[in-house]
C-alpha positions in Angstrom: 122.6 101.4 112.5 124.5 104.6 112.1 122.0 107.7 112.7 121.1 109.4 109.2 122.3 112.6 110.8 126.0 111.3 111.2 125.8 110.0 107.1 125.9 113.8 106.4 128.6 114.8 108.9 130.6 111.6 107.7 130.8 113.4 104.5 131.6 116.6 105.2 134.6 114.8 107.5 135.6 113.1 104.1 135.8 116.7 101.9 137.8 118.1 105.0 140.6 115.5 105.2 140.9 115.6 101.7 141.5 119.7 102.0 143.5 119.2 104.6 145.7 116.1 103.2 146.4 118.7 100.3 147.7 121.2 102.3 149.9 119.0 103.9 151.0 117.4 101.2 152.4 120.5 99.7 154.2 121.6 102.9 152.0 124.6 103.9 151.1 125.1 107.3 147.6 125.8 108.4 148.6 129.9 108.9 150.7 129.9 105.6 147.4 128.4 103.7 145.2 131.2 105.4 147.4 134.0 104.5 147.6 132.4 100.7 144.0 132.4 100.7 143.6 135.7 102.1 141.2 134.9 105.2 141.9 134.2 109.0 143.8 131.2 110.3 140.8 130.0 112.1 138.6 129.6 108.6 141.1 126.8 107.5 141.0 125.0 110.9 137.4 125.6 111.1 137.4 123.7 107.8 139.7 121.3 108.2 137.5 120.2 111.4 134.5 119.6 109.2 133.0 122.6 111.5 132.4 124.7 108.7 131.3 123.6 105.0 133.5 125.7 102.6 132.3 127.4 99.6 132.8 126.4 96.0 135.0 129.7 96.0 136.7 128.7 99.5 137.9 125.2 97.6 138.7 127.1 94.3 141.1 129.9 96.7 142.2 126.3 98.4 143.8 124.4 95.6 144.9 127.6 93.8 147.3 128.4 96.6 148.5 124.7 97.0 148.6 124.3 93.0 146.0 121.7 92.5 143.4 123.6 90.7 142.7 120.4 88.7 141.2 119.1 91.7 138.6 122.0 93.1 135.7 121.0 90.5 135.2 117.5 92.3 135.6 118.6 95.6 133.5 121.5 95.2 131.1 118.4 93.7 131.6 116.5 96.6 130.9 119.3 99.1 127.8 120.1 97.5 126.7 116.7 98.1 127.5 116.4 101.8 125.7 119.5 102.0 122.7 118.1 100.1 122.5 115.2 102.4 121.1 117.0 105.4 118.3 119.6 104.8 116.7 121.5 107.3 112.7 121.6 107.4 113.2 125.6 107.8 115.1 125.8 104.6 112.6 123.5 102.7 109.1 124.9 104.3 110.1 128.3 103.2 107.7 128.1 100.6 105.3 126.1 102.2 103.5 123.0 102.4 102.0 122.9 99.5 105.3 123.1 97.3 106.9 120.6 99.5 104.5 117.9 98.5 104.7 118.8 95.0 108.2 118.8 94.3 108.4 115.2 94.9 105.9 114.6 92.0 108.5 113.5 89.4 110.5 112.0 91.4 107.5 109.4 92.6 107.0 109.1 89.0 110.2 107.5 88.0 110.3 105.1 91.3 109.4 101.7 91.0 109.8 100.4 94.1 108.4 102.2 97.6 109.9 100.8 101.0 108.4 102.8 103.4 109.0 102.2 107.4 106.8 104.3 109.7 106.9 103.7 113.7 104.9 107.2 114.1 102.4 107.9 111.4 100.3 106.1 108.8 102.7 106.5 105.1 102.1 109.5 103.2 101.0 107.4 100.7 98.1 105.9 102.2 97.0 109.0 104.1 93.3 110.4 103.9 92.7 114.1 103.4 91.7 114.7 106.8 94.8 113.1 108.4 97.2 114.5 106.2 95.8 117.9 106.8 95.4 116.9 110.8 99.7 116.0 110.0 100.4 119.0 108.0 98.7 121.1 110.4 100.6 120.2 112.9 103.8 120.4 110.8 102.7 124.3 110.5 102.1 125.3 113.8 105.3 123.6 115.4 107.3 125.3 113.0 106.1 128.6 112.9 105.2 129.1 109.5 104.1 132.5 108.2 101.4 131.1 106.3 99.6 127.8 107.1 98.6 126.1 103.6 98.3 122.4 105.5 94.6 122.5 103.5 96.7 122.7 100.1 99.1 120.7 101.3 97.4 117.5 102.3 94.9 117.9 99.1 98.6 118.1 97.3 99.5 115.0 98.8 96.4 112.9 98.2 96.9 113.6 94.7 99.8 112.5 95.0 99.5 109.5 96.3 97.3 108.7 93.3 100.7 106.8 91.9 99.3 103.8 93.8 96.8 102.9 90.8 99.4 103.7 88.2 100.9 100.8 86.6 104.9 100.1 87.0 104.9 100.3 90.8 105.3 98.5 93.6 104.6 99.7 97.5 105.8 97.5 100.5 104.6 99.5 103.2 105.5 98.9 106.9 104.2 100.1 110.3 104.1 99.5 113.7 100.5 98.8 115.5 100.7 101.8 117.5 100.5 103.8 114.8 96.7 102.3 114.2 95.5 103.9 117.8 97.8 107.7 117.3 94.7 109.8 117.7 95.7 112.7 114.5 92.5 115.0 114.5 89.4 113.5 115.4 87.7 111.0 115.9 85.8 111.4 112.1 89.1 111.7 110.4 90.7 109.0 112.4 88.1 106.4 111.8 88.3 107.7 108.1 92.2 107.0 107.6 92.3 103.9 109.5 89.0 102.7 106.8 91.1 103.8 103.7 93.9 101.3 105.6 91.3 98.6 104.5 90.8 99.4 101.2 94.4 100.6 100.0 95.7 97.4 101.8 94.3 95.3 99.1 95.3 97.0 96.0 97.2 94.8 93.4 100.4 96.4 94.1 100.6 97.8 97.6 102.1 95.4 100.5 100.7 96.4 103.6 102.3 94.7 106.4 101.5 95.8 110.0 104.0 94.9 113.1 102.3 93.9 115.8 102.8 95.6 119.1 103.6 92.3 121.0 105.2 89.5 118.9 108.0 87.1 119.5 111.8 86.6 117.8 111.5 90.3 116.6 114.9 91.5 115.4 115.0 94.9 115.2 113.2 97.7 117.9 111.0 100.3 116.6 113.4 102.8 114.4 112.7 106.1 113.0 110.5 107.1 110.4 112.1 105.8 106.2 111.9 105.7 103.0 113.5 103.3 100.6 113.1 104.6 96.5 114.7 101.9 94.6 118.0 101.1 95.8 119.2 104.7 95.0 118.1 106.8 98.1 116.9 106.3 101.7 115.1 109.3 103.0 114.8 109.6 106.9 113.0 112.3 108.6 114.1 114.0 111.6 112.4 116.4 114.1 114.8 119.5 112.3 115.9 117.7 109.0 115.7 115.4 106.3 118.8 113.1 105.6 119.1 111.8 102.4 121.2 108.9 102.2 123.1 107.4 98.7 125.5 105.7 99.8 124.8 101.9 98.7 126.5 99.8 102.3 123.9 102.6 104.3 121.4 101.5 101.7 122.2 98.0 102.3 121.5 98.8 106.0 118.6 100.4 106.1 117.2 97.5 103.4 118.8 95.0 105.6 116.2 96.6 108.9 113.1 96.9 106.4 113.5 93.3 105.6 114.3 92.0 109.4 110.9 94.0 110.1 108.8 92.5 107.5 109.1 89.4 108.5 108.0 90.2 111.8 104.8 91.7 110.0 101.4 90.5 109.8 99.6 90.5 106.6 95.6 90.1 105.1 93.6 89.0 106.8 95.6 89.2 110.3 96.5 92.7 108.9 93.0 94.0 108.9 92.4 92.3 111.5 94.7 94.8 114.1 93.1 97.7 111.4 89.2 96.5 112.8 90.0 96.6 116.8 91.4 99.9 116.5 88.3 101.5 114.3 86.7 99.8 117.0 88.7 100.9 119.9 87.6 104.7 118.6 84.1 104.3 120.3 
């Protein structure tokens, strides 16, 4: 599987080629285009190299000097979205926790289907307040954040994850049996999360499926952290970003993984079976 951070660089390669195709296409050299545009030499090769994204105003000066004009709208369009594809935590935390569950409010609301792959944490969507706030707190500290609204944050989420009881949705949630024994905050709010495990498991419309650590004829290793919404977007989150992924043959990877996984998943009874030894392996 290609790593979700090269899906974002990919496309910032494809916006570059196509700048640079254009400028050789109309016989300019890399010096001529700069001096057309009125900026340095080094700007277009930076460009050109996919080592810096260009401005909607950088591709309008671009196709201007080579005559193309008709062209800058959708490659300004498709700039934007190679940009889009890779967000930095520091950019999106800058106005805190608390806003960064909520913004994905309406956006849960018109997904039907959930995939969700976690080899690290229990989902989001099944998370107790205690452990979300025991994540989110964590999440603060580690990045330095001026001010710590984890509290908010992992009340925000809860409510959030309400969508479980709504009708029109389905959840096929995934995760490894380490997960089960990651000690996030206590021992209170572990055995708490890993209780709620039992419960949410066997709602009408969640799929909890749990890999277990040993098991034979498994296909795929332990992969980062996803999120499959429909097949329209794959969400993977990284120590410094989040990749968003749309196009469909990545899709159709990361869907292919999800699948090889779940059928190396345990279910049910089995399930809450793993669930039990590790409430009991807190005492």
């Amino acid at each position: 599987m290609t790593l979700p951070s090269s899906s974002a660089q990919t496309a910032r390669a494809v916006v570059a080629k196509r700048l640079r195709d254009l400028r050789r296409g109309a016989g300019l050299t890399v010096v001529e285009l700069a001096s057309g545009c009125g900026w340095h030499h080094a700007k277009t090769s930076r460009i050109e190299n996919a080592k810096t994204a260009p401005t909607a105003t950088d591709i309008r000066l671009w196709c201007r000097t080579l005559g193309v004009e008709d062209q800058a709208e959708d490659l300004i369009a498709q700039s934007l979205h190679a940009e889009s594809m890779y967000s930095e935590w520091r950019h999106r935390t800058r106005s805190g926790l608390k806003q960064l569950q909520d913004s994905a409010v309406t956006f849960f609301h018109q997904t039907q289907l959930f995939r969700v792959y976690s080899s690290t944490l229990v989902p989001g969507l099944l998370q107790t307040e205690g452990y979300a706030a025991a994540v989110l707190g964590m999440s603060a500290r580690f990045r330095d954040l001026p001010v710590d609204d984890s509290a908010a944050a992992a009340r925000a989420r809860v409510e959030r994850s309400r969508i479980i009881h709504e009708r029109g949705h389905r959840f096929v949630l995934l995760m490894e049996e380490a997960v089960l024994h990651y000690r996030i905050g206590d021992a209170d709010a572990m055995a708490a999360q890993l209780g709620h495990l039992l419960s949410a498991g066997a709602l009408p419309a969640v799929s909890l499926g749990i890999i277990p650590s040993v098991t034979d004829g498994r296909g795929q290793w332990p992969r980062e952290t996803f999120h499959v919404y429909d097949d329209s977007l794959v969400s993977v989150e990284l120590v410094s970003a989040q990749v968003r992924i749309t196009q469909p043959s990545e899709i159709g990877l990361y869907v292919r993984a999800f699948e090889e996984m779940r059928r190396t998943a345990v279910y049910g009874a089995e399930a809450r079976a793993l669930v039990v030894k590790a409430i009991d392996a807190l005492s």
